[in-house]
VEXBA-824051 format. One record per residue (C-alpha): x, y, z. Coordinates in steps of 0.5 Angstrom, whole numbers, plus 500, padded with zeros to 3 digits. Example, Ala and Ser with C-alpha at 12.3 -4.5 7.8 and 13.67 -1.06 7.14 Angstrom:
VEXBA-824051
+------+-------+-----+
| east | north |  up |
+------+-------+-----+
|  525 |   491 | 516 |
|  527 |   498 | 514 |
+------+-------+-----+
end
This chain:
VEXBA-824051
+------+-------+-----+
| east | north |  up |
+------+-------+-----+
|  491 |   119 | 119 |
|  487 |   117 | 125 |
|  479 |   121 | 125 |
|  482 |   122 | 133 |
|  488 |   126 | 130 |
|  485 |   134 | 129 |
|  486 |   137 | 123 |
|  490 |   144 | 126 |
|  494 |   145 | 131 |
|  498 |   150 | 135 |
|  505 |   152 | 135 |
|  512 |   156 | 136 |
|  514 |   157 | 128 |
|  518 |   162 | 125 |
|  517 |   165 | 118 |
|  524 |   168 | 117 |
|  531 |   166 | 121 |
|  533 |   171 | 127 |
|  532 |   172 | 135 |
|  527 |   170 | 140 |
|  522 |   175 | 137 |
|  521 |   172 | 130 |
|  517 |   166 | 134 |
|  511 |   166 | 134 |
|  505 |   162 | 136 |
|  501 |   160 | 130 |
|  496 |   155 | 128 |
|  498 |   150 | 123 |
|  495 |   144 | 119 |
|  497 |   138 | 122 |
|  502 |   135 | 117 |
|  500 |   128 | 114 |
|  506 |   123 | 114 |
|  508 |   121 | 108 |
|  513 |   114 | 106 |
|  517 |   112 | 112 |
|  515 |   119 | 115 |
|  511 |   119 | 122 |
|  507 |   124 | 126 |
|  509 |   126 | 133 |
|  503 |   128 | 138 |
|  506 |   133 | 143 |
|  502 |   134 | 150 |
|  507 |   140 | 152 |
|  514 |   143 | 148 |
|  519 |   146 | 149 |
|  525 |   149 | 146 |
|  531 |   145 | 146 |
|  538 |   148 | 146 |
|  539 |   146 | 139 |
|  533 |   150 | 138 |
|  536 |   157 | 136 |
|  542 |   155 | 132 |
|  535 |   154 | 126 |
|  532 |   159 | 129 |
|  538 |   164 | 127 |
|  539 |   160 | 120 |
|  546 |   158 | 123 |
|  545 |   150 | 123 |
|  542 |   146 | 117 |
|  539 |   151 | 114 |
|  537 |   148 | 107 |
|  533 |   143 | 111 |
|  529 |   148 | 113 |
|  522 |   151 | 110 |
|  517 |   157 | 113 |
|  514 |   156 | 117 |
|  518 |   152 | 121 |
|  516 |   149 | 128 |
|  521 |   149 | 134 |
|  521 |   144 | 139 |
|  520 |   136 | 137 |
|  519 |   132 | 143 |
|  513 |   127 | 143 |
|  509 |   120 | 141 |
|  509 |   118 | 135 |
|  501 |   118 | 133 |
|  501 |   115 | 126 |
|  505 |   114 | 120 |
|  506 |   114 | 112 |
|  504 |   107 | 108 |
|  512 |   106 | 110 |
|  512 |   107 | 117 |
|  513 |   101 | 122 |
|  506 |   100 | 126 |
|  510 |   096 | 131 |
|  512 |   103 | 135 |
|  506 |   106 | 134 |
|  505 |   111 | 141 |
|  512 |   108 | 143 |
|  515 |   113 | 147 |
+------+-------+-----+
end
């Protein structure tokens, strides 16, 4: 990754599925892409409306691992060995 990419980062994550209360902010280490896997640098976030169902384990709740990071609007920032260059900082 980019020396411009810091190594934490904070983040509303979970640690268990439930209501509003189990969000909390944390500071996480930023995750390194793998394969055709990208990163997203966020400026601000939000919650989206699909938020909740993962948050309350009612939506695809085998794709979900703790601490799992609500909200997922941003720049691409980097990528895996796989990831296409051409849309490096598309929108």
């Amino acid at each position: 990754m980019s020396s411009s990419i810091p190594h934490k980062m904070k983040a509303a994550a979970i640690d268990e599925f439930g209501g509003p209360e189990v969000i909390q902010l944390r500071t996480l280490p930023v995750p390194t892409p793998s394969g055709k896997q990208v990163l997203i640098r966020l400026d601000a976030a939000g919650i989206g409306v699909w938020d909740p169902y993962f948050r309350q384990g009612e939506e695809a709740t085998d794709k979900v691992t703790f601490p799992y990071i609500i909200g997922n609007d941003g720049r691409w920032d980097g990528g895996g060995p796989g990831a296409e260059s051409h849309a490096l900082s598309r929108r």
